[in-house]
mmCIF file of the N, C-alpha and C atoms, coordinates in Angstrom:
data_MODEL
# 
_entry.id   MODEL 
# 
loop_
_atom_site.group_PDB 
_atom_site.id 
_atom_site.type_symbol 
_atom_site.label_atom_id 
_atom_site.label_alt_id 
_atom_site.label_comp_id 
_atom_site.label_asym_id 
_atom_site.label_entity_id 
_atom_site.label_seq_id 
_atom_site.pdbx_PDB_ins_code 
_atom_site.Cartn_x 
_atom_site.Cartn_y 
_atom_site.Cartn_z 
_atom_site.occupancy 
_atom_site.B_iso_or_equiv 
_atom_site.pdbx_formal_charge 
_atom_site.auth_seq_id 
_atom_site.auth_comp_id 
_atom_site.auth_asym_id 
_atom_site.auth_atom_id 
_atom_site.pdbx_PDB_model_num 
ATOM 1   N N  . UNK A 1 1  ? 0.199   3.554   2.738   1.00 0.00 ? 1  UNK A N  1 
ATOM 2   C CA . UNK A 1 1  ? -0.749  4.117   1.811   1.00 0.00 ? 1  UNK A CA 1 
ATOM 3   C C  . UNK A 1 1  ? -0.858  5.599   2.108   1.00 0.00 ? 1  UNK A C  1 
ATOM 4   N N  . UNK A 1 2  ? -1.022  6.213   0.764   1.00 0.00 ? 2  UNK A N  1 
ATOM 5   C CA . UNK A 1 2  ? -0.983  7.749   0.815   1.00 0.00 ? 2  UNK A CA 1 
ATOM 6   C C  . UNK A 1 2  ? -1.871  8.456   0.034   1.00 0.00 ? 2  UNK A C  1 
ATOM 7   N N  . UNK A 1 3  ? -2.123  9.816   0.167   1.00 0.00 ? 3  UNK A N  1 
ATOM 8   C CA . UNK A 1 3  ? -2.662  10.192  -0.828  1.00 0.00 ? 3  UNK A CA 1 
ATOM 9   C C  . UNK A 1 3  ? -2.391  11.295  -1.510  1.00 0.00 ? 3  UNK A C  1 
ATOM 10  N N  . UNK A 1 4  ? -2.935  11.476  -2.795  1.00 0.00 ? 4  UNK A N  1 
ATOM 11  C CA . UNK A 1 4  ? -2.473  12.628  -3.391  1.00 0.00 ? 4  UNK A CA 1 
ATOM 12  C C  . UNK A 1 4  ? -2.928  13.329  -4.293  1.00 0.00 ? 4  UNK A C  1 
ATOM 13  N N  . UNK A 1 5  ? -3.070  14.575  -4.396  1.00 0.00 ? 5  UNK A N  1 
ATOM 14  C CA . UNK A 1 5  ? -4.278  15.598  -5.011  1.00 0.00 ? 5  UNK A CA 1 
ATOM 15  C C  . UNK A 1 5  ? -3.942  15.963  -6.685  1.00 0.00 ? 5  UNK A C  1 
ATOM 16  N N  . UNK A 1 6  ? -4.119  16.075  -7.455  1.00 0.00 ? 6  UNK A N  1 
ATOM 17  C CA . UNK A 1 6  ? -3.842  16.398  -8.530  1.00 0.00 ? 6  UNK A CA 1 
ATOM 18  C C  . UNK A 1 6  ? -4.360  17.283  -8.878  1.00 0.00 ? 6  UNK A C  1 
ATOM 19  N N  . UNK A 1 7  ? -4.189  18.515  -10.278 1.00 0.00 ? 7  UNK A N  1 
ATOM 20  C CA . UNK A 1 7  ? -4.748  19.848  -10.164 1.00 0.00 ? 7  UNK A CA 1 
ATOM 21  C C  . UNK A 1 7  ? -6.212  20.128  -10.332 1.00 0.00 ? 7  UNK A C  1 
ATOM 22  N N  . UNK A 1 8  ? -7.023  18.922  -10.584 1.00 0.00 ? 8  UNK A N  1 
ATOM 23  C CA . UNK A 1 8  ? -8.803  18.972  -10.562 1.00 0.00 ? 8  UNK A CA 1 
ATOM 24  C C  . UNK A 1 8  ? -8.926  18.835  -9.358  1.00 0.00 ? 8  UNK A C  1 
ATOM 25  N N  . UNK A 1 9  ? -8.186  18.920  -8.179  1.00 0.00 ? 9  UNK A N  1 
ATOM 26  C CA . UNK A 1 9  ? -8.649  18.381  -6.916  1.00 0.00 ? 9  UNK A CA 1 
ATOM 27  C C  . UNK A 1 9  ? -9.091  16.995  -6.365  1.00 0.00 ? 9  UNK A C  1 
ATOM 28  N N  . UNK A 1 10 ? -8.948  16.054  -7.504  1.00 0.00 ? 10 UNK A N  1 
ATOM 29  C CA . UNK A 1 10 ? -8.853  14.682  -7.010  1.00 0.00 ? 10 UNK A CA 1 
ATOM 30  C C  . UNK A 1 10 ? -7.911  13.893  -6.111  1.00 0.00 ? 10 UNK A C  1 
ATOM 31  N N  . UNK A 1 11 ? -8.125  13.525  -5.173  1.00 0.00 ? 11 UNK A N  1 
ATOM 32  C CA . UNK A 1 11 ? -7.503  12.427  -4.334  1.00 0.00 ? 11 UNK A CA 1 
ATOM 33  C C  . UNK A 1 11 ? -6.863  11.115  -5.164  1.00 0.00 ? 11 UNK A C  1 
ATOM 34  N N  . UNK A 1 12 ? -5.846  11.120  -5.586  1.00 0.00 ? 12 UNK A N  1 
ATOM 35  C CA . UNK A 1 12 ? -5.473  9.188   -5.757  1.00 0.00 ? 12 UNK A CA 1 
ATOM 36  C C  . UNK A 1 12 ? -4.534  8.924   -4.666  1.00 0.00 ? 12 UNK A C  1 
ATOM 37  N N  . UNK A 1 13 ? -5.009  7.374   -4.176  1.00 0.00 ? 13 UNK A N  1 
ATOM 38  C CA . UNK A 1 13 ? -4.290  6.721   -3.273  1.00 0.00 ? 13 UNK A CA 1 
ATOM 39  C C  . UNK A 1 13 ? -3.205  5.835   -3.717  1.00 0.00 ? 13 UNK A C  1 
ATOM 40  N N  . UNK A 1 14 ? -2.299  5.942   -2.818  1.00 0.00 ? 14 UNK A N  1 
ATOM 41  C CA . UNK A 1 14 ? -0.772  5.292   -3.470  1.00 0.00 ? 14 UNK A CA 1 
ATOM 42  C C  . UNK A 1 14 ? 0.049   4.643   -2.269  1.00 0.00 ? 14 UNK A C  1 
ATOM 43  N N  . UNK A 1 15 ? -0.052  3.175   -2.890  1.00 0.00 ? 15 UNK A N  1 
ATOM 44  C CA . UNK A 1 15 ? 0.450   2.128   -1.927  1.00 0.00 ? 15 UNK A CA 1 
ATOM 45  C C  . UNK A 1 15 ? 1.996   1.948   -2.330  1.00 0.00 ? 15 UNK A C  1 
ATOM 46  N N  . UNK A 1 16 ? 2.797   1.835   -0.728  1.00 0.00 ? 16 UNK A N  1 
ATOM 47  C CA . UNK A 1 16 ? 3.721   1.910   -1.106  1.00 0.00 ? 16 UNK A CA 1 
ATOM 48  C C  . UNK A 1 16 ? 4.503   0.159   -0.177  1.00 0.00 ? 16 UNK A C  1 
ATOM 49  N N  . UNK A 1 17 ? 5.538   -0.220  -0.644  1.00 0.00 ? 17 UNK A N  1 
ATOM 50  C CA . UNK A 1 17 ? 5.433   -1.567  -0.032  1.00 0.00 ? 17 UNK A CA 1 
ATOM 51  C C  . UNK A 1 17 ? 7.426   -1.412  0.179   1.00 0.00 ? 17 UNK A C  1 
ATOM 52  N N  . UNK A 1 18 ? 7.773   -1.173  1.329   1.00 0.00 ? 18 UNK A N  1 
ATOM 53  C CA . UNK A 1 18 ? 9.049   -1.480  1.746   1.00 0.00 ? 18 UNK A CA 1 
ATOM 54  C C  . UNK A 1 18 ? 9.433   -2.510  3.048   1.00 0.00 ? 18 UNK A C  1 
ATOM 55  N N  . UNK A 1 19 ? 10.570  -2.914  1.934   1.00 0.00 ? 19 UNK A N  1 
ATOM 56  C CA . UNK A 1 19 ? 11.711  -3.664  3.343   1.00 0.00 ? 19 UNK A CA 1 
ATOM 57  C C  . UNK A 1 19 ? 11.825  -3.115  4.770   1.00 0.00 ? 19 UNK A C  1 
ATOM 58  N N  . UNK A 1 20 ? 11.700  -4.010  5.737   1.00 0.00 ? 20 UNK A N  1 
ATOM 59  C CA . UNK A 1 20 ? 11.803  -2.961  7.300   1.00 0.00 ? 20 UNK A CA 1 
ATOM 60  C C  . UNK A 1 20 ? 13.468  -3.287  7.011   1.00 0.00 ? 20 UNK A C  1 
ATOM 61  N N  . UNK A 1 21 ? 14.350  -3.875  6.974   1.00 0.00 ? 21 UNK A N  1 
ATOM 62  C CA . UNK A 1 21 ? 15.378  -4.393  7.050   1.00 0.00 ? 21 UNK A CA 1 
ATOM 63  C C  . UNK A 1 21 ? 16.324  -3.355  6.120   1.00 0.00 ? 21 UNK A C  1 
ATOM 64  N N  . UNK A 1 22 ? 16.134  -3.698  5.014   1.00 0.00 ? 22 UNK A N  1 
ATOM 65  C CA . UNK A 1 22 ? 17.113  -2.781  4.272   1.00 0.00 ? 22 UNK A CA 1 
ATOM 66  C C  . UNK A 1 22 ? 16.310  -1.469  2.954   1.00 0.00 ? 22 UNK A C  1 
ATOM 67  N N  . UNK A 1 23 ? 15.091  -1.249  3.536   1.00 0.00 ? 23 UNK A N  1 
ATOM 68  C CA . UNK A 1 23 ? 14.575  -0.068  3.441   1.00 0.00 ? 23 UNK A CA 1 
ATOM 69  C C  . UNK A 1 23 ? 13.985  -0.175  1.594   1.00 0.00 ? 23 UNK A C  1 
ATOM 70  N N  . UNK A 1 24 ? 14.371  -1.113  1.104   1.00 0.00 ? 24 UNK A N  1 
ATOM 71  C CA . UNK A 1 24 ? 14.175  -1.469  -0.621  1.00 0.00 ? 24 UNK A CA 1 
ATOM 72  C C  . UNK A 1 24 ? 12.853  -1.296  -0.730  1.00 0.00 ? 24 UNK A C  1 
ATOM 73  N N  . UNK A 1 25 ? 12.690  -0.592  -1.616  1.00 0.00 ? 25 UNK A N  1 
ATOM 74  C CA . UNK A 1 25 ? 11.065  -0.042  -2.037  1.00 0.00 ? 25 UNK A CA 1 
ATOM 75  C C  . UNK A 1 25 ? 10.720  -1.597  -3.234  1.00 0.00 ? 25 UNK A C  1 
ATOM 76  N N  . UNK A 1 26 ? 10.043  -2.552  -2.867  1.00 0.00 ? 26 UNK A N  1 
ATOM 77  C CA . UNK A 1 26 ? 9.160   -3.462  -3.093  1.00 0.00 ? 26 UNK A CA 1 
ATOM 78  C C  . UNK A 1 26 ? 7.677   -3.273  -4.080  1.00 0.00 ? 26 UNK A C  1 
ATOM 79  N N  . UNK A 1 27 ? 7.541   -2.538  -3.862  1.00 0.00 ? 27 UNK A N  1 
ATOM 80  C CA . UNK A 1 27 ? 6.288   -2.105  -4.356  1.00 0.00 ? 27 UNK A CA 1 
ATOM 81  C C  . UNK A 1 27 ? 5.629   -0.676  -4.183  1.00 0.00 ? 27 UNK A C  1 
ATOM 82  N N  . UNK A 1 28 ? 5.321   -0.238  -5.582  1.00 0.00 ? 28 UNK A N  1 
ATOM 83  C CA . UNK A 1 28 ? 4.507   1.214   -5.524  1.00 0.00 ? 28 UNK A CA 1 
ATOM 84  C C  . UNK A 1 28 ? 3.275   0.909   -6.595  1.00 0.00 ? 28 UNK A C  1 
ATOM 85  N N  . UNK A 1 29 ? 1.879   1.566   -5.880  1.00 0.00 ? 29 UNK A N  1 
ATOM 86  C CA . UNK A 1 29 ? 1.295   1.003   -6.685  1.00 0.00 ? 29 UNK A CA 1 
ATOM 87  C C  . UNK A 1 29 ? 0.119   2.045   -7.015  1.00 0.00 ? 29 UNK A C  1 
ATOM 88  N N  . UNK A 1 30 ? -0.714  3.089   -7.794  1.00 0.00 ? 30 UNK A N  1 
ATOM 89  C CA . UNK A 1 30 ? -1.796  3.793   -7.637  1.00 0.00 ? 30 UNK A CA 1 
ATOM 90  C C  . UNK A 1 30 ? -2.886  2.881   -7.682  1.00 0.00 ? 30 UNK A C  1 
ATOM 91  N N  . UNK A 1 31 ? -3.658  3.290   -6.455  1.00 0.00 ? 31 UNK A N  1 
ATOM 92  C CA . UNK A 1 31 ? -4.943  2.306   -6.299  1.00 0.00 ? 31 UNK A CA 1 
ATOM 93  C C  . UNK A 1 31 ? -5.959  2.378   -6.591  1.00 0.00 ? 31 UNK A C  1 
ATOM 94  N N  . UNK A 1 32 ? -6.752  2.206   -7.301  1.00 0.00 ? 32 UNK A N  1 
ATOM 95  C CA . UNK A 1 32 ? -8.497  2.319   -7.569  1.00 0.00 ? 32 UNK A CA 1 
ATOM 96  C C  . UNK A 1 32 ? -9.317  2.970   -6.156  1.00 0.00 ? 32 UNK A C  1 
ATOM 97  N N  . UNK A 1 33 ? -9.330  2.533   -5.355  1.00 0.00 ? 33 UNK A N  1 
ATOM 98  C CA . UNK A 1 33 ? -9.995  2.924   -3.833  1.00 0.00 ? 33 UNK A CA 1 
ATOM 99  C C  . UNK A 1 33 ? -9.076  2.459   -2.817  1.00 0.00 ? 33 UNK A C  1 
ATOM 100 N N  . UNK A 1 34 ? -9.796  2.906   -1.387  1.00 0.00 ? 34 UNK A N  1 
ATOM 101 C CA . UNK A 1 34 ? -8.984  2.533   -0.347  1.00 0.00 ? 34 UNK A CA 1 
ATOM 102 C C  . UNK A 1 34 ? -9.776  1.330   0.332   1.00 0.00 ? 34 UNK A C  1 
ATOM 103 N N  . UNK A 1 35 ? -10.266 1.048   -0.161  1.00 0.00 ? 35 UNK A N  1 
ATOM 104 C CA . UNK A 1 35 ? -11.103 -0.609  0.560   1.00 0.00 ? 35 UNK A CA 1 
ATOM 105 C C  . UNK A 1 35 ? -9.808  -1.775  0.751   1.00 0.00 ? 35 UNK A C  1 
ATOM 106 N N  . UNK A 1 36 ? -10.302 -2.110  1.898   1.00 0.00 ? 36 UNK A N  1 
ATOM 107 C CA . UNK A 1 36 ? -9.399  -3.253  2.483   1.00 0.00 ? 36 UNK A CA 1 
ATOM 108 C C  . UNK A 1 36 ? -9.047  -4.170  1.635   1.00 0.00 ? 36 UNK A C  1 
ATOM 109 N N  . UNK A 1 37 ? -10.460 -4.472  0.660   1.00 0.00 ? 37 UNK A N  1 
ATOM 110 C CA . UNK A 1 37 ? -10.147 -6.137  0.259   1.00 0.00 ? 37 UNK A CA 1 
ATOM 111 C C  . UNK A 1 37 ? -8.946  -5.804  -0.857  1.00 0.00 ? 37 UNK A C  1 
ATOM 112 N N  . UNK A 1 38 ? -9.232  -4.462  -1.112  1.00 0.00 ? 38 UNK A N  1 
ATOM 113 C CA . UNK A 1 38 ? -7.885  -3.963  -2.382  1.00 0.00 ? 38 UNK A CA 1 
ATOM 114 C C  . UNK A 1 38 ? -6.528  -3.634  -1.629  1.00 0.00 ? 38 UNK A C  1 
ATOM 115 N N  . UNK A 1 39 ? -6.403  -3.444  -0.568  1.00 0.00 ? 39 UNK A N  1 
ATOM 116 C CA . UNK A 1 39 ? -4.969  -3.369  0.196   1.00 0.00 ? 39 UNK A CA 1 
ATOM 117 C C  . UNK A 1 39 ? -4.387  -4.882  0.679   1.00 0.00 ? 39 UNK A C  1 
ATOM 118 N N  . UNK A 1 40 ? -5.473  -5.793  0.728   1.00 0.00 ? 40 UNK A N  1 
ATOM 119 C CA . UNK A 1 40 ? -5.098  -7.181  0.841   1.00 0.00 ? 40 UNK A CA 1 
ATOM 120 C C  . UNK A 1 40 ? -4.355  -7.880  -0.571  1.00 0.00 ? 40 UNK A C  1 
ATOM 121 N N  . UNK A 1 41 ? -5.558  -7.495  -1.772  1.00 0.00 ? 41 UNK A N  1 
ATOM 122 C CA . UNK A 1 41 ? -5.103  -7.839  -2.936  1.00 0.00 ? 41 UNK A CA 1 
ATOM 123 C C  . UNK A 1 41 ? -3.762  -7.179  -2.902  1.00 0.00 ? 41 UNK A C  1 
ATOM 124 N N  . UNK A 1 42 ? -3.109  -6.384  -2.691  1.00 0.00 ? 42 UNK A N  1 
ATOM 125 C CA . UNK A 1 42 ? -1.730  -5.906  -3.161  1.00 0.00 ? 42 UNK A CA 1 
ATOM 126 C C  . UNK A 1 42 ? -0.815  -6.413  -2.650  1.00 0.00 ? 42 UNK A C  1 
ATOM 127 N N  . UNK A 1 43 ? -1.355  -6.803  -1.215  1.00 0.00 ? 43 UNK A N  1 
ATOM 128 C CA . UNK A 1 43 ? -0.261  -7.512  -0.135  1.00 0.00 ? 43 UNK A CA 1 
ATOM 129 C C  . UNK A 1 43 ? -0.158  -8.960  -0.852  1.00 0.00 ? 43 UNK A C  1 
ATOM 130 N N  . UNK A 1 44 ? -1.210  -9.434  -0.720  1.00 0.00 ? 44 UNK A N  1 
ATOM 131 C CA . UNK A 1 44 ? -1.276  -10.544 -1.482  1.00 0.00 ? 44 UNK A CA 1 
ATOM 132 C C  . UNK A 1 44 ? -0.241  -11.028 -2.589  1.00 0.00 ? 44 UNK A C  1 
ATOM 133 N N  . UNK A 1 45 ? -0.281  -10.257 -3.503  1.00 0.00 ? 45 UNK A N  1 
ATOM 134 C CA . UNK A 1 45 ? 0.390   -10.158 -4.871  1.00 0.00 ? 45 UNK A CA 1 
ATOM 135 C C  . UNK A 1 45 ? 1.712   -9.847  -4.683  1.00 0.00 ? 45 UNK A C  1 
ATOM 136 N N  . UNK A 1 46 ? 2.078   -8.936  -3.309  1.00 0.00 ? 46 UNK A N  1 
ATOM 137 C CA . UNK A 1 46 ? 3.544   -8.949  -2.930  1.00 0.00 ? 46 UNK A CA 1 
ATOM 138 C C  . UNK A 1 46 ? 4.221   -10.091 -2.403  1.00 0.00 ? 46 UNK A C  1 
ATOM 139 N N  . UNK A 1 47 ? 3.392   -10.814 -1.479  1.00 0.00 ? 47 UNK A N  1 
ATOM 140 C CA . UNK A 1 47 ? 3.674   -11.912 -0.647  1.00 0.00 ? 47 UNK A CA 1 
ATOM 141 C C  . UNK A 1 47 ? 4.026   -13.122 -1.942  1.00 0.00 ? 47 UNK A C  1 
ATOM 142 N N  . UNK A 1 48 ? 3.267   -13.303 -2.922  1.00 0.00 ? 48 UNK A N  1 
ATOM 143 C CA . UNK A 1 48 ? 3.663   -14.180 -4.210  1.00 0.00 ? 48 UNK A CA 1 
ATOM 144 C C  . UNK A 1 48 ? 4.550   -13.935 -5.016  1.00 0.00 ? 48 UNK A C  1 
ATOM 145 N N  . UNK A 1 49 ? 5.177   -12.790 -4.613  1.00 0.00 ? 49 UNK A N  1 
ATOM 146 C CA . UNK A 1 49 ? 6.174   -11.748 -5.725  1.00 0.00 ? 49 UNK A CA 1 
ATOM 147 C C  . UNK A 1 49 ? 7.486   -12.515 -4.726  1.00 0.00 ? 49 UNK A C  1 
ATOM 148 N N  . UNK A 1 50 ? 7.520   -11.857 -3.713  1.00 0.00 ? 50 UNK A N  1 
ATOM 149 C CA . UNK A 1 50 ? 8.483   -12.250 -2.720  1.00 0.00 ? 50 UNK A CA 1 
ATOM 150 C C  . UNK A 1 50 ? 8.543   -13.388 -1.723  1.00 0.00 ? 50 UNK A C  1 
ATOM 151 N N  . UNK A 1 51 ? 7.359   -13.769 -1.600  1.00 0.00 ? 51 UNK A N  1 
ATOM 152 C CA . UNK A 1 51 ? 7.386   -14.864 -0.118  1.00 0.00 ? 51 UNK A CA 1 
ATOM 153 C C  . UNK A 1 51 ? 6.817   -14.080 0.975   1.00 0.00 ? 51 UNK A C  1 
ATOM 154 N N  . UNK A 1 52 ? 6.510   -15.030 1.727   1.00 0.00 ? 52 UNK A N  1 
ATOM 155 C CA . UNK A 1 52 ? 5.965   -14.459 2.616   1.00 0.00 ? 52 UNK A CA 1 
ATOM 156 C C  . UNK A 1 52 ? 6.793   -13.745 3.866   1.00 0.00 ? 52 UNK A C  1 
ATOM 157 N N  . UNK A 1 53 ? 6.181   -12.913 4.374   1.00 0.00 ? 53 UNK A N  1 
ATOM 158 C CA . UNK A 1 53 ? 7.101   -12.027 5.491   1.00 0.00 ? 53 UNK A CA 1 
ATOM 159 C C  . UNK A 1 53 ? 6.967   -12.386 6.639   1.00 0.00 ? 53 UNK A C  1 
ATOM 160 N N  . UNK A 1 54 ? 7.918   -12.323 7.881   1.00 0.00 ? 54 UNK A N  1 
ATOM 161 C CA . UNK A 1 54 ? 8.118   -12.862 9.325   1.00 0.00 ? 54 UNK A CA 1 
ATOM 162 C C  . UNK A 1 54 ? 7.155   -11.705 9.793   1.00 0.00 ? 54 UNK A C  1 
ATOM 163 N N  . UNK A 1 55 ? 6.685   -10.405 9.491   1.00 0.00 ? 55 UNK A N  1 
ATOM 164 C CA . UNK A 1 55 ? 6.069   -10.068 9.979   1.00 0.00 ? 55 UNK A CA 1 
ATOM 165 C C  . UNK A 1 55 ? 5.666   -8.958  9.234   1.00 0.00 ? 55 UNK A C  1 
ATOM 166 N N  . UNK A 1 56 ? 4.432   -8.135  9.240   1.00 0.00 ? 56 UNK A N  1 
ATOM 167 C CA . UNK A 1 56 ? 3.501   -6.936  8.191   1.00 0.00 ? 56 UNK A CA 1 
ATOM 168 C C  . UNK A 1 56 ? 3.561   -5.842  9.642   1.00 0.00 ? 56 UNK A C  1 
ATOM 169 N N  . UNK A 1 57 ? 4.030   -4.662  9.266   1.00 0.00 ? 57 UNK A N  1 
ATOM 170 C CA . UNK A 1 57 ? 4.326   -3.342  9.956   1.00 0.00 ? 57 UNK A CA 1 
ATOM 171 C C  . UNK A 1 57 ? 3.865   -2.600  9.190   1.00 0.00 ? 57 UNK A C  1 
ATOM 172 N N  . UNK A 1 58 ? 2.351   -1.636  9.450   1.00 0.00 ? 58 UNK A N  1 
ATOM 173 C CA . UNK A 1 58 ? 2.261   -0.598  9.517   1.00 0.00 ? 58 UNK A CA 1 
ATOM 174 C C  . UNK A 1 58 ? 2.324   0.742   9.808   1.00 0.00 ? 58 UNK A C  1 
ATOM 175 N N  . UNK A 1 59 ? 2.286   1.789   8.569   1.00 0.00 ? 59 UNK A N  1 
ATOM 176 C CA . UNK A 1 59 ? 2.588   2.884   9.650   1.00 0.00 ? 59 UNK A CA 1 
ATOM 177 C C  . UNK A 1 59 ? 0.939   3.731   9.831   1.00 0.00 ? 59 UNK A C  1 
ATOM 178 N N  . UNK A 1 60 ? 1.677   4.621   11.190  1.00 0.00 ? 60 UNK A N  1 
ATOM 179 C CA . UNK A 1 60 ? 0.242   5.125   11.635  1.00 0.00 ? 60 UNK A CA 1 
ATOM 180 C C  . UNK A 1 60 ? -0.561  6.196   10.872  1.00 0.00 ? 60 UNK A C  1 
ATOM 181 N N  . UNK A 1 61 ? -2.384  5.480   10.755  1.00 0.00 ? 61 UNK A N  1 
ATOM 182 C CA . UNK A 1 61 ? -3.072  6.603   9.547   1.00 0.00 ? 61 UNK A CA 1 
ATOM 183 C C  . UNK A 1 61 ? -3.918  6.101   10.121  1.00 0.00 ? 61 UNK A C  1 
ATOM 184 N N  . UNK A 1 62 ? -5.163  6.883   9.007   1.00 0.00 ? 62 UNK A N  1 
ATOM 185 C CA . UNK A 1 62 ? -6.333  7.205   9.783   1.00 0.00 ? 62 UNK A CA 1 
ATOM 186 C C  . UNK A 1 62 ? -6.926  5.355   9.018   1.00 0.00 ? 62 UNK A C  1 
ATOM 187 N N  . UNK A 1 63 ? -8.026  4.719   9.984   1.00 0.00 ? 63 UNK A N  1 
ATOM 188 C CA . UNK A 1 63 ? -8.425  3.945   9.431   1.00 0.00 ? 63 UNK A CA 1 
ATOM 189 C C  . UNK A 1 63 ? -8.906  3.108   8.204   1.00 0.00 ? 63 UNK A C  1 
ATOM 190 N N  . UNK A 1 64 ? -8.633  2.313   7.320   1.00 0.00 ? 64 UNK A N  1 
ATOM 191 C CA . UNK A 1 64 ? -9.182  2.281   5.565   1.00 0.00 ? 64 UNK A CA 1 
ATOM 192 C C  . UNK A 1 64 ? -10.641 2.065   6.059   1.00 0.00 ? 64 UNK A C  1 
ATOM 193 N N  . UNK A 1 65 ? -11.241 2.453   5.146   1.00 0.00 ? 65 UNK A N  1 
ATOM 194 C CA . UNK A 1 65 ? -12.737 2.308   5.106   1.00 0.00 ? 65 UNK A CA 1 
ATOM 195 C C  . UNK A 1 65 ? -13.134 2.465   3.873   1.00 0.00 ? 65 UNK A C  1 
ATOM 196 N N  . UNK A 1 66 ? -14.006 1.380   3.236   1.00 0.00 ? 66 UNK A N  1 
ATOM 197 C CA . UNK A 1 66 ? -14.192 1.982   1.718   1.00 0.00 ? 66 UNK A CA 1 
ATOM 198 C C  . UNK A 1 66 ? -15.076 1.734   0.721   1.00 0.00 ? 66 UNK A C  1 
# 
């Protein structure tokens, strides 16, 4: 998850969902907020898209809170 400013100075957050294995971008998504239960919902919806994964790797950021 990322973020990104647009020219009013707004923040949108943008989830991004890749393969550790062969690097395939899975999912991109602009998010309403950064609240957990909405980063679950996406995982969620990936995990039903694809199956479930041997394992969820994040990369390092500042805590969601939201």
């Amino acid at each position: 998850m990322t973020g990104k400013t647009d020219d009013a100075g707004d923040v949108h957050m943008i989830f991004g969902l890749l393969d550790h294995g062969s690097r395939a971008l899975l999912g991109l998504a602009a998010l309403p907020d950064k609240c957990a239960w909405t980063l679950l919902g996406y995982l969620f919806l990936s995990i039903g898209k694809y199956g479930k994964p041997r394992a969820v790797r994040t990369a390092r950021g500042k805590m969601s809170v939201g």
